[in-house]
LOTI-864257 format. One line per field, with one value per residue (C-alpha): x, y, z; chain; residue in one letter; residue number from 1. Coordinates in Angstrom, 3 decimals, decimal comma. Layout:
east = X; ...
north = Y; ...
up = Z; ...
unit = A; ...
code = A; ...
pos = NUM; ...
***
This chain:
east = -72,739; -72,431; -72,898; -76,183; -76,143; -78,854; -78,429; -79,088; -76,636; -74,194; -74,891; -74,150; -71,528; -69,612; -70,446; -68,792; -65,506; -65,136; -65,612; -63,002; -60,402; -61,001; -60,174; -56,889; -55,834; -56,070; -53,800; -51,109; -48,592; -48,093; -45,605; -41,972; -41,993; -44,746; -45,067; -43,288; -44,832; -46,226; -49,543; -50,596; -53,097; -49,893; -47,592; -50,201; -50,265; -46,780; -45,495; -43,120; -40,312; -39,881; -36,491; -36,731; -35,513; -38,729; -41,132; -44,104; -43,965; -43,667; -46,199; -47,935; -46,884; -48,151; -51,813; -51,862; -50,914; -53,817; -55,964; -55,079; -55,665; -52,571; -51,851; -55,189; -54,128; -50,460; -50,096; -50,652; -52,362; -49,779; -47,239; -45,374; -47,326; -46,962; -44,049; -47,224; -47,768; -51,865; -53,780; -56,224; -58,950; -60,045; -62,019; -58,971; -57,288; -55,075; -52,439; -50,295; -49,756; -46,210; -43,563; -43,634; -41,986; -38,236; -36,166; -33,907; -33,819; -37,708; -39,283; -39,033; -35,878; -34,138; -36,960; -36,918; -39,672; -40,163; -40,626; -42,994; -44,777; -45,275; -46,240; -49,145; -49,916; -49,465; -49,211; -45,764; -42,896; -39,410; -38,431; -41,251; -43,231; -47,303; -48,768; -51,952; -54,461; -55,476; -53,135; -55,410; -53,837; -56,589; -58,182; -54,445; -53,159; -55,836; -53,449; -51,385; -47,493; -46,685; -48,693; -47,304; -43,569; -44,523; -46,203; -42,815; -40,727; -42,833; -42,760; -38,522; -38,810; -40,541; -38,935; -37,114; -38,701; -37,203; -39,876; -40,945; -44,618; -45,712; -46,109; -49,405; -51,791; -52,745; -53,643; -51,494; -51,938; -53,140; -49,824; -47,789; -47,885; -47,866; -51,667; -52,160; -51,194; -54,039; -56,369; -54,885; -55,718; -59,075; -59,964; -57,812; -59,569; -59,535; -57,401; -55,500; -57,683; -59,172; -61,784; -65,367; -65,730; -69,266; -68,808; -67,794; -64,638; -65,465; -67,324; -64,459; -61,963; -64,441; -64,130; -60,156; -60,466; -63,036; -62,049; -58,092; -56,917; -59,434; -60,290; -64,023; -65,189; -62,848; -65,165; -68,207; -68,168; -69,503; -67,116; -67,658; -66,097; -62,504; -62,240; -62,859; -65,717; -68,683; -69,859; -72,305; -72,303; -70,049; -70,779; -73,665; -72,500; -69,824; -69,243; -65,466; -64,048; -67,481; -68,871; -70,682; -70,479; -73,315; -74,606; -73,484; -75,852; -79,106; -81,258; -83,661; -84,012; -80,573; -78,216; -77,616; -80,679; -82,201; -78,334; -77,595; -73,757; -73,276; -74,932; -71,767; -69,603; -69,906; -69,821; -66,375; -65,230; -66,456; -67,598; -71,284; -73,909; -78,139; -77,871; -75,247; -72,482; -69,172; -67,730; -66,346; -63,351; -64,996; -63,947; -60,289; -60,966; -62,290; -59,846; -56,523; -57,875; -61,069; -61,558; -57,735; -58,618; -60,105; -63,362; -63,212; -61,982; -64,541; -67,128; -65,865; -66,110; -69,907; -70,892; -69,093; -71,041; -74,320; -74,655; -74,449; -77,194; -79,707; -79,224; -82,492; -84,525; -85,017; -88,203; -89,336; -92,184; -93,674; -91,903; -93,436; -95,642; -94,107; -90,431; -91,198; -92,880; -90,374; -87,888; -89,939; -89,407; -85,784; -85,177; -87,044; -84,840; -81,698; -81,326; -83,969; -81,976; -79,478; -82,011; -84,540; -88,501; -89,387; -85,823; -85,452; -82,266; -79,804; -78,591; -74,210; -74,208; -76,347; -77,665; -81,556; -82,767; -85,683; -85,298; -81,699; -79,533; -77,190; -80,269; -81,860; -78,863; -79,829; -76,917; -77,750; -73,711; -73,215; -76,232; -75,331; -71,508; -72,549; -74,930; -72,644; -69,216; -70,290; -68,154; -66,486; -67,264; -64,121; -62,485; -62,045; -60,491; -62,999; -65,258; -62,244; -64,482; -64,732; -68,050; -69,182; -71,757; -71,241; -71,220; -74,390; -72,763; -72,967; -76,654; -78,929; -78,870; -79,057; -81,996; -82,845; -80,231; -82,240; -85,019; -84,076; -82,195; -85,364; -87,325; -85,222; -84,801; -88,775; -89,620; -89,610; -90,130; -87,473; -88,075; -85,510; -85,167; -86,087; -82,739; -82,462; -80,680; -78,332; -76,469; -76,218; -74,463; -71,844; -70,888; -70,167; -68,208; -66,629; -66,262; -64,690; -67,698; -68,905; -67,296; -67,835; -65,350; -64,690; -64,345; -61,869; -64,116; -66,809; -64,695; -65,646; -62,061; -60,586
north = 15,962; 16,538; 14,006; 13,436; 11,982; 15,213; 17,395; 20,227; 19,798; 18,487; 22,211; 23,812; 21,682; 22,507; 26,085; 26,039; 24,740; 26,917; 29,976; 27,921; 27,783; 31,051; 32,310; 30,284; 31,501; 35,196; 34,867; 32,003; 33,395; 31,464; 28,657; 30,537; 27,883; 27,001; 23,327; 23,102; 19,871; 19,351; 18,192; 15,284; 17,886; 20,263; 17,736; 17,459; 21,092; 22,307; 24,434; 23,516; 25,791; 27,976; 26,881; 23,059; 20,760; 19,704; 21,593; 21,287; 17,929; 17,875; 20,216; 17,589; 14,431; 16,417; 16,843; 13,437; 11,666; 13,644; 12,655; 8,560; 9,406; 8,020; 9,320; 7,445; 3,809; 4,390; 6,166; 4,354; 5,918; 8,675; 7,605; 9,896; 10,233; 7,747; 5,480; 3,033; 0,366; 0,933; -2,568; -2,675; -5,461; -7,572; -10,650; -12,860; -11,376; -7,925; -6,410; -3,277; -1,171; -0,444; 2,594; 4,671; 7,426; 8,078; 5,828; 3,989; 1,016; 0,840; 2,871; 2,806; 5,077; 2,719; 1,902; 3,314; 5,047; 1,984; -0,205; 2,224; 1,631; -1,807; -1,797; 0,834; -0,875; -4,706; -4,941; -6,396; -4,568; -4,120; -7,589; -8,693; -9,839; -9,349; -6,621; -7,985; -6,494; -4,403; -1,786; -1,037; -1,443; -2,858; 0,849; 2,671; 1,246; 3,433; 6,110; 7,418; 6,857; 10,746; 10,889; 7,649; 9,543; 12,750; 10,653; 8,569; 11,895; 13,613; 10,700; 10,742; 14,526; 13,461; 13,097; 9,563; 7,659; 4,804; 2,007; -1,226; -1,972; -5,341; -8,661; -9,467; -11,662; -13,591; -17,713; -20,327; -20,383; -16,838; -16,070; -16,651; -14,183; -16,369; -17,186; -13,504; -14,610; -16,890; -13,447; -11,648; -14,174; -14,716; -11,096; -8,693; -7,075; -3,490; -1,758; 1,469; 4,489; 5,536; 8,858; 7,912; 9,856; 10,477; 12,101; 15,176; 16,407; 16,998; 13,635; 11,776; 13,893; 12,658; 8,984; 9,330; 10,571; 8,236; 4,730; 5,832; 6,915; 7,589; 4,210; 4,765; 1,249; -0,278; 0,313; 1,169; -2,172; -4,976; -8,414; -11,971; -14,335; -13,782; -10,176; -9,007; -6,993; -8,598; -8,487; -6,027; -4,318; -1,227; 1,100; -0,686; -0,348; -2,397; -3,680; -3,396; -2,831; -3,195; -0,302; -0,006; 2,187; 3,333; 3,173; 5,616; 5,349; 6,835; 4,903; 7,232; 5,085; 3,883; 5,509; 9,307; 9,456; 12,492; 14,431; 16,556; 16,828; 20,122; 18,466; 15,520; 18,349; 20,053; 16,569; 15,860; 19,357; 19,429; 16,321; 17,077; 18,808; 19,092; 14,804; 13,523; 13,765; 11,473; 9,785; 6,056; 5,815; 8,624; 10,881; 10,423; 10,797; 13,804; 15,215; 14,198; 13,716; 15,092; 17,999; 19,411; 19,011; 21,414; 22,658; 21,537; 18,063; 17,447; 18,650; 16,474; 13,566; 14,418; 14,727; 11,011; 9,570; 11,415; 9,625; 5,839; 3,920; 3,105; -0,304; -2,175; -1,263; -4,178; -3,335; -4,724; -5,680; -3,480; -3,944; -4,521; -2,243; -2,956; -3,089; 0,684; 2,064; 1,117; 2,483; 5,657; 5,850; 5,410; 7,708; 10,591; 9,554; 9,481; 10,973; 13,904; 16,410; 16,764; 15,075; 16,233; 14,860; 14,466; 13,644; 16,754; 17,368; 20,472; 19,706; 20,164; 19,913; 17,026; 15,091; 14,057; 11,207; 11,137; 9,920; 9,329; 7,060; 5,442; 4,270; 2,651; 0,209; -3,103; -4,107; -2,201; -2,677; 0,956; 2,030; -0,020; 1,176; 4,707; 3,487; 1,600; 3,436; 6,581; 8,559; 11,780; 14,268; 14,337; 17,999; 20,427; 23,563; 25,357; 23,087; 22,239; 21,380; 17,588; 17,430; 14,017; 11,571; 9,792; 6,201; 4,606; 1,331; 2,153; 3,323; 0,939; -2,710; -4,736; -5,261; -1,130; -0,401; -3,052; -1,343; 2,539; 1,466; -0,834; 2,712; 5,563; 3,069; 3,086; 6,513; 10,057; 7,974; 5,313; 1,921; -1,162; -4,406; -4,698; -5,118; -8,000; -7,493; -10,842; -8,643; -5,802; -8,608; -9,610; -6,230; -5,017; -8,164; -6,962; -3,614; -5,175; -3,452; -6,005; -4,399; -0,628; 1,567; 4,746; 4,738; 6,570; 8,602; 10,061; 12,804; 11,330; 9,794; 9,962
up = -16,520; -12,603; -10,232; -8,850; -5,438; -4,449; -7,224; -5,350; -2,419; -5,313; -6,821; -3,710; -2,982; -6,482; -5,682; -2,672; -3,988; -6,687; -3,817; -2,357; -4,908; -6,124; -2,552; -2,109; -5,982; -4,765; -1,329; -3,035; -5,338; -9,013; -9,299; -10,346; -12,526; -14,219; -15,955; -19,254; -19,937; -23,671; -23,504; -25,857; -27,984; -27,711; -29,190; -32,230; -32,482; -31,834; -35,030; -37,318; -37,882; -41,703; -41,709; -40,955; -43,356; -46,125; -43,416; -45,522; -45,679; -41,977; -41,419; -44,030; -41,614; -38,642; -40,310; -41,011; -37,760; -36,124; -38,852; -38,756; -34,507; -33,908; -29,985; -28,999; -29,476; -29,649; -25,715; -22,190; -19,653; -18,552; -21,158; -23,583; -26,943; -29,649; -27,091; -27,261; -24,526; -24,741; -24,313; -26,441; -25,309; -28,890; -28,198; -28,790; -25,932; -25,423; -27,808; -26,879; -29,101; -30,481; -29,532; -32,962; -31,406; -33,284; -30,878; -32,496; -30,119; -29,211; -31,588; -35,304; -35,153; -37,868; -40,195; -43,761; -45,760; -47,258; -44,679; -43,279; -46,318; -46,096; -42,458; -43,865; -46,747; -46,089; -42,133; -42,234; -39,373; -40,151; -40,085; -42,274; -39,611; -39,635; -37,960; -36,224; -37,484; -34,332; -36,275; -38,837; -41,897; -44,302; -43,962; -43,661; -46,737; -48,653; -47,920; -51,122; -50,505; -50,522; -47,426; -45,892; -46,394; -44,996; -41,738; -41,847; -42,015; -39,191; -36,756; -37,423; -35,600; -32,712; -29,524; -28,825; -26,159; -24,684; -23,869; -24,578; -24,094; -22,802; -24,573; -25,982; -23,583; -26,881; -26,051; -28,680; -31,781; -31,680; -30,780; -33,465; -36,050; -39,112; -38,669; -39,467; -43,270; -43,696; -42,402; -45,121; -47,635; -46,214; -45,789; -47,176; -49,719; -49,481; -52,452; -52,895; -52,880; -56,232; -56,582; -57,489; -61,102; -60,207; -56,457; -56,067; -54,513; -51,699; -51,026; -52,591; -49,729; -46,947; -48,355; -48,181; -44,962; -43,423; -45,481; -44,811; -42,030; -39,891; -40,200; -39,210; -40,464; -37,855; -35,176; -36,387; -38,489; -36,859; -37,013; -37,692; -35,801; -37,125; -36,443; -39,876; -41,401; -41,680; -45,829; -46,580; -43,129; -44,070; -40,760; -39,025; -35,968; -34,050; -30,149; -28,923; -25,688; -23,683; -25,577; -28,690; -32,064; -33,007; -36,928; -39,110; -41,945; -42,814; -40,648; -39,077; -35,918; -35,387; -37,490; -38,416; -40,408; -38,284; -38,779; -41,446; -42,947; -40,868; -37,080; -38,359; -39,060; -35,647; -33,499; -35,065; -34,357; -30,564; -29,681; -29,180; -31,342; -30,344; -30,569; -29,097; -27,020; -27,783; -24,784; -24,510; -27,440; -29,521; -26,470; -27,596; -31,462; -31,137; -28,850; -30,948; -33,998; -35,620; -33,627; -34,568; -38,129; -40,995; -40,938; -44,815; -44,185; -41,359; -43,664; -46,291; -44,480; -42,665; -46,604; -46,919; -44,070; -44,870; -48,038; -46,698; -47,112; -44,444; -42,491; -42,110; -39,371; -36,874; -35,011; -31,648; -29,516; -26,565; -23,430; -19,961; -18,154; -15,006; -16,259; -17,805; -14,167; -12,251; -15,314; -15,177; -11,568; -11,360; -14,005; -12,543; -9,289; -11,248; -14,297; -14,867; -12,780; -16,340; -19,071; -17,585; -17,228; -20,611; -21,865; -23,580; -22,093; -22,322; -25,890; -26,190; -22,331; -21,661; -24,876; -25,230; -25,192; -27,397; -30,584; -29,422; -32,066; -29,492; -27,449; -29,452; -30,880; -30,806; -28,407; -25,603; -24,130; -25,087; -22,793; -20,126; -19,943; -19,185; -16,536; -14,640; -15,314; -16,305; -19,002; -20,506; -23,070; -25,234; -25,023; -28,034; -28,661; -28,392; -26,050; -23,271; -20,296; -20,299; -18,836; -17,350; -16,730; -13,194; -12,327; -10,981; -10,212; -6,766; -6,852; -9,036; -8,897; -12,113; -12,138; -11,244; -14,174; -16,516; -15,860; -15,959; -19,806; -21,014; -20,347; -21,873; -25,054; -25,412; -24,386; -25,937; -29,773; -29,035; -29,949; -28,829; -27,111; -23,474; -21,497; -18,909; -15,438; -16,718; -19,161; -16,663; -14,016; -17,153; -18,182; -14,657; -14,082; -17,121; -16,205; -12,755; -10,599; -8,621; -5,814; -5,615; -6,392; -7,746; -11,505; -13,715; -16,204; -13,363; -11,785; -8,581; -7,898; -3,824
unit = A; A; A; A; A; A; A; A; A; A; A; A; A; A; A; A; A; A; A; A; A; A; A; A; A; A; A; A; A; A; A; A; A; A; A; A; A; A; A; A; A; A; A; A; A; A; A; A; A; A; A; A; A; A; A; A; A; A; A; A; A; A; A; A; A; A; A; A; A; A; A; A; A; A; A; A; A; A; A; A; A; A; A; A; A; A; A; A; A; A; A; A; A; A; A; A; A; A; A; A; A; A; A; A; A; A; A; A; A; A; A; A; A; A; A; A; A; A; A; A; A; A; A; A; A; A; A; A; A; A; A; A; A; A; A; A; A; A; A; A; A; A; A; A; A; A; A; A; A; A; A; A; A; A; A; A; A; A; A; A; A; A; A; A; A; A; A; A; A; A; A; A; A; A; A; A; A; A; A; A; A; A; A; A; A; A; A; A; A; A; A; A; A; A; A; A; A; A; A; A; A; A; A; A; A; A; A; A; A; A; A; A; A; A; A; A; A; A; A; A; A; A; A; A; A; A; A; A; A; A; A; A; A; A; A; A; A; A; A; A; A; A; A; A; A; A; A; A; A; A; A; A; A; A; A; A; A; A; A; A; A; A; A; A; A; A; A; A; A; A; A; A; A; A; A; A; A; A; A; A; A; A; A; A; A; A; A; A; A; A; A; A; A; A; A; A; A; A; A; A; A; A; A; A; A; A; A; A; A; A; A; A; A; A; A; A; A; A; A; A; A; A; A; A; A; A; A; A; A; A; A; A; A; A; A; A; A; A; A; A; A; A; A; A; A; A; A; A; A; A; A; A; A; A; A; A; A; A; A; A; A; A; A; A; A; A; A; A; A; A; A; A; A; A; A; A; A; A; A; A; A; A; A; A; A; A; A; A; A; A; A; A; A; A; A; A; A; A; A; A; A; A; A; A; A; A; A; A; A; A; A; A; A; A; A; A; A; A; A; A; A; A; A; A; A; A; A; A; A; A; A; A; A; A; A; A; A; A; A; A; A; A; A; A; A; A
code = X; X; X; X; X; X; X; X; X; X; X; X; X; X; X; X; X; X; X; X; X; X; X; X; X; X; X; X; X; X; X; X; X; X; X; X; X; X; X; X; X; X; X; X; X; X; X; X; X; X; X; X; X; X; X; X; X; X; X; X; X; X; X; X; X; X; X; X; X; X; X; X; X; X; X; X; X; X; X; X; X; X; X; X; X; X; X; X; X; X; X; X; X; X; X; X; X; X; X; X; X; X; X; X; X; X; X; X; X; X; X; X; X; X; X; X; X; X; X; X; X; X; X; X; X; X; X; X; X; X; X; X; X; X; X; X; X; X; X; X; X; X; X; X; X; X; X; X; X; X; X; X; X; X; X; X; X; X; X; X; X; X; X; X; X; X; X; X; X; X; X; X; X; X; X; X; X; X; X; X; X; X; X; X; X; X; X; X; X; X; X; X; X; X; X; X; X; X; X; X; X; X; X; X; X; X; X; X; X; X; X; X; X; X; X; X; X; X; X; X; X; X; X; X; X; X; X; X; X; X; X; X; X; X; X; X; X; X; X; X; X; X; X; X; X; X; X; X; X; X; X; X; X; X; X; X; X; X; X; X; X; X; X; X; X; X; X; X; X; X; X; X; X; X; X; X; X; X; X; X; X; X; X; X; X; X; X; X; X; X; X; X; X; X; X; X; X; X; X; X; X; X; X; X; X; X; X; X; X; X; X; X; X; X; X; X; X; X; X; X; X; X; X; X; X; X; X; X; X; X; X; X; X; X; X; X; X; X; X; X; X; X; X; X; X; X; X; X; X; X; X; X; X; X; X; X; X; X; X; X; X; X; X; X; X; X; X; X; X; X; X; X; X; X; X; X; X; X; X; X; X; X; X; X; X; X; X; X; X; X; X; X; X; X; X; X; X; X; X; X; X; X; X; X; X; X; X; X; X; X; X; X; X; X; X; X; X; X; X; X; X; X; X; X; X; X; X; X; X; X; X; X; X; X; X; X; X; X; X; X; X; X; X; X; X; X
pos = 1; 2; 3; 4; 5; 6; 7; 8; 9; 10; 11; 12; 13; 14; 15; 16; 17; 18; 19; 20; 21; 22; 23; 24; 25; 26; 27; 28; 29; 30; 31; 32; 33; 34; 35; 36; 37; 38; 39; 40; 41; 42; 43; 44; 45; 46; 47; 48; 49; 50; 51; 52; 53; 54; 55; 56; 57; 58; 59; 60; 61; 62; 63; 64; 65; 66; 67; 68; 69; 70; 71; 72; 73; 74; 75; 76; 77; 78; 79; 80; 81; 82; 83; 84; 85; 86; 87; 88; 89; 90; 91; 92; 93; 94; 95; 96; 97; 98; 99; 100; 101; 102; 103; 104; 105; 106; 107; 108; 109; 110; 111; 112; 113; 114; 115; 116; 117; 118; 119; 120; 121; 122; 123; 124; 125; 126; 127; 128; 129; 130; 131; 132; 133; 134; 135; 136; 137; 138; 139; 140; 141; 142; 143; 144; 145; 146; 147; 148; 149; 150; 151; 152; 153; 154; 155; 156; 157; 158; 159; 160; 161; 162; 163; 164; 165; 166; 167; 168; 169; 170; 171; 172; 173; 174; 175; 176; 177; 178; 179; 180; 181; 182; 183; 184; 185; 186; 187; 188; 189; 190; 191; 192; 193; 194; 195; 196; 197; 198; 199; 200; 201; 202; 203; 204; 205; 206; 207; 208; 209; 210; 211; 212; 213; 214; 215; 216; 217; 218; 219; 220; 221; 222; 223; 224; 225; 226; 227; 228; 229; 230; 231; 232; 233; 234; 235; 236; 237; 238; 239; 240; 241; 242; 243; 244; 245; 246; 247; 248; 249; 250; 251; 252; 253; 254; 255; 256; 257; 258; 259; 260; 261; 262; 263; 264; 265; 266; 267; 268; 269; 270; 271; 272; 273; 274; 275; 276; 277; 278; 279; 280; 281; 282; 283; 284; 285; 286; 287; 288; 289; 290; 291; 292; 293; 294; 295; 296; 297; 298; 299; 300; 301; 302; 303; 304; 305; 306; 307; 308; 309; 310; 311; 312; 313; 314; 315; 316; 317; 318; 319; 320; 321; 322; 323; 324; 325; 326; 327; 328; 329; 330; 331; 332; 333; 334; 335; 336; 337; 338; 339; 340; 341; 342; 343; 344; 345; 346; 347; 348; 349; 350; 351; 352; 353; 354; 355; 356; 357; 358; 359; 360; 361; 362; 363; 364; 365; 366; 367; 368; 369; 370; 371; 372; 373; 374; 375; 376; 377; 378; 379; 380; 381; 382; 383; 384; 385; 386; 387; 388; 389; 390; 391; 392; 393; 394; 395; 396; 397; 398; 399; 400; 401; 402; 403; 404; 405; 406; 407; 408; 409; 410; 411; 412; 413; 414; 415; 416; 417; 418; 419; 420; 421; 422; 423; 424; 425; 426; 427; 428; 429; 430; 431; 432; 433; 434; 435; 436; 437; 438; 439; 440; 441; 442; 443; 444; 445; 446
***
């Protein structure tokens, strides 16, 4: 999505440029030497050599990292993949994540298969230590062992990378690692995989895939007050990192009730289909993970997902006349030059917003997020333009930003809770926007 200051001008503007670049790229010569630089998508990609010692289980390994989306929590922002040193904001305070790269002095260059193992299956390191549960072992130790060696073998060919990522900003007692015990005992419950004799393969692939290591339920789960899955709740929709995941079940008003297994299929392959478009952490797990896998394990898993049950619908009351003018105003100001008037949109490019799943979660955080910060369509192979929604942090007050979300949730057939200007004022404190600035996801950087 463009920015929108005039979207005209902005048009001409963009126009402009590309005349621009296209005339310096005719009278400069090409760089002699171009950049050799492996990309992280590259580095999940790069073939495996015939002749390399046990290549298919490399090849295996290499599958499986992308799968697990191991590059998106375990690389900093312009670190070397998998060298770790990502914070990773939990309500008990920030964790980095490890190095996992093949260094034998900050990686886990001198771990065996079977420690490996037992970080995957019981969240313990080389030393015996826990693994806080940010690493999400109670959904990786679904994974069979064969796959946990050929992961362990692949991640012993990748490139050593010398680095040590932060300590954790964790407040005593959180910080000593022993606590995580009692957690296991308390909520440890998930069990080696075993197929579901009455599913068919290709649902019981998706559940592999999705329960395993793709870990969906670890954000898409909401959590009690300890961090672990609430009972009963199984993908209704989670809040991490100022940003929200949406429902996955069938509920037609909140969930994926309105998607069939092939509109699931194509969102995990390109990161948008004619409902949605994934930005926020989905961005990055569909650009190193679900998008570089099979079109018949992605389908496996949208037939997984299709066939949860529907959460309860939590229906609410009318919201102001006056708080959905002045929304309706704003939003023709703001927001109709992509979504157009009737919210209709420009489905793949620029999602509608009627009858629009994310909108309508009850935790309007999500919402808000892309108001304020503005976001990025996560790239694909074969959808690599990042297109992006701007920040309006700079344009709408809270209370304008209240208003303009209270209206697109309750417009076009949406239905959700009115949003008040006091949550806009905490999330942007959050989001450290109380003084403007340019963000990092708008494309509107100096």
């Amino acid at each position: 999505m463009s920015r929108r200051w005039l979207a005209i001008l902005g048009g001409l503007s963009a126009a402009a440029a590309l005349g621009l670049a296209g005339l310096a790229t005719s009278q400069a010569p090409l760089p002699a030497h171009p950049s050799s630089a492996v990309t992280p998508v590259g580095f999940l990609t790069q073939p495996i050599a015939d002749n390399a010692p046990n290549a298919d289980q490399l090849r295996r390994g290499q599958y499986l990292v992308r799968a697990g989306d191991c590059v998106s929590c375990h690389m900093r922002d312009g670190g070397e993949p998998l060298a770790g040193g990502l914070g990773l904001r939990t309500p008990f305070g920030v964790i980095y994540s490890p190095n996992i790269t093949s260094d034998r002095d900050t990686g886990i260059g001198t771990w065996t298969a079977d420690q490996f193992h037992r970080a995957m299956h019981d969240g313990l390191d080389d030393q015996g230590e826990n693994l806080y549960p940010a690493f999400p072992y109670p959904w990786f130790r679904k994974a069979s062992r064969a796959d946990d060696d050929a992961i362990f073998a692949y991640l012993h060919t990748t490139p050593p990378v010398h680095y040590t990522p932060p300590s954790n900003r964790l407040p005593f007692p959180l910080n000593i690692r022993f606590i995580v015990k009692g957690w296991n005992l308390l909520f440890l419950k998930s069990t080696d995989f075993a197929p579901d004799p009455g599913q068919s393969a290709e649902w019981n692939r998706g559940a592999y895939l999705v329960d395993g290591l793709g870990h969906c339920g670890g954000c898409h789960t909401p959590k009690n007050l300890f961090g672990a899955d609430k009972s009963g709740k199984v993908f209704h929709g989670g809040t991490l990192d100022n940003w929200v995941a949406p429902d996955l079940t069938g509920n037609h008003h909140t969930g994926l009730g309105d998607w069939t297994a092939d509109d699931i299929a194509e969102f995990l392959k390109t990161g948008r289909n004619a409902h949605a478009g994934a930005g926020g952490s989905m961005a990055d797990v569909i650009t190193y993970s679900t998008s570089l896998l099979s079109d018949q394990d992605r389908h496996a898993m949208a037939v997984y997902i299709k066939a949860q049950a529907a959460s309860l619908d939590v229906r609410t009351g009318a919201p102001d006349a006056d708080v959905m003018a002045r929304g309706a105003a704003i939003y023709s100001d703001a927001c109709a030059s992509c979504h157009l008037e009737n919210g209709v949109g420009q489905p793949r490019p620029f999602p509608p917003l009627g009858h629009n799943a994310m909108l309508q979660q009850s935790d309007p955080t999500g919402l808000l997020h892309l108001i304020l910060a503005g976001s990025r369509i996560g790239t694909s192979p074969s959808r690599p333009s990042p297109l992006t929604m701007p920040s309006f942090a700079w344009k709408l007050t809270d209370q304008q930003t209240a208003d303009v979300a209270t209206y697109v949730r309750n417009s076009w057939g949406n239905q959700a809770s009115t949003v008040w200007a006091s949550s806009v004022r905490k999330l942007r404190h959050r989001l450290d926007l109380d003084t403007l600035r340019y963000t990092e996801n708008s494309g509107d950087q100096r």
